[in-house]
N, C-alpha and C positions, 0 to 999 in steps of 0.2 A: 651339580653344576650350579655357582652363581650369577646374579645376574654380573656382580661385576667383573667375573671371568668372561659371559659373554662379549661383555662392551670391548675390552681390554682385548680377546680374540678379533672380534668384528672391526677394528683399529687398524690392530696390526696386521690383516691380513689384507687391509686397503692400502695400506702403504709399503707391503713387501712386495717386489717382483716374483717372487716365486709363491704365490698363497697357499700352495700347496702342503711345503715345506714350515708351514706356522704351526707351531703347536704351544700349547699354551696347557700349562698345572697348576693346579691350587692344591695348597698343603695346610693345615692348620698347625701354630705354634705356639702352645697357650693362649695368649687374648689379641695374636696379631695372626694375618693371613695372609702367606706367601704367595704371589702370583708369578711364576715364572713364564717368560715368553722365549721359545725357542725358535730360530731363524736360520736360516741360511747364512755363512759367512759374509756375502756380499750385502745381505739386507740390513746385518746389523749398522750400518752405519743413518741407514735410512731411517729404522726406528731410534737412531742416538740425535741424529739432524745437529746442524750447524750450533755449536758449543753449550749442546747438547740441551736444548729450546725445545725437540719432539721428545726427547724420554721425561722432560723436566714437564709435560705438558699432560704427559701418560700416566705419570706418580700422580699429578694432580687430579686425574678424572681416576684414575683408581681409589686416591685416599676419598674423594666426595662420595661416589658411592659406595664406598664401605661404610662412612661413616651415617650414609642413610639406611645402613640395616644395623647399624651397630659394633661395627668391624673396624681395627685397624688394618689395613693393609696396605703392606711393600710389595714392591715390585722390581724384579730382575729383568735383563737379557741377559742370551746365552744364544750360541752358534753351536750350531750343531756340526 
């Protein structure tokens, strides 16, 4: 588990109504790291926010600390 999985968990679990239902994966893909965030149908809009200013906000604090270990990383939502 990294740390920028945790931050990226501990986010999105503040901003979903259901926290429960957050789950969050890290996959490696040669020199880039997938961070998928899985949500509740209802929540994803919450983590997408207003033309889409919270996910654009999320890529952004994911790519900074990737790139303070060394990492590229993307990041998805997904409804479970």
């Amino acid at each position: 588990m990294s740390a920028v999985r945790d931050v990226i968990e501990t986010v999105a679990k503040a901003l979903a109504d259901v926290p429960q239902r957050v789950s969050v994966t890290e996959t490696e893909h040669r020199d880039t790291t997938l961070i998928e965030v899985t949500v509740a149908p209802p929540d994803v809009g919450k983590l997408i926010g207003r033309q889409g200013r919270t996910i654009q906000a999320l890529r952004t604090l994911a790519a900074i600390a990737g790139e303070r270990l060394g990492k590229k990383v993307t990041l998805e939502v997904r409804d479970a």
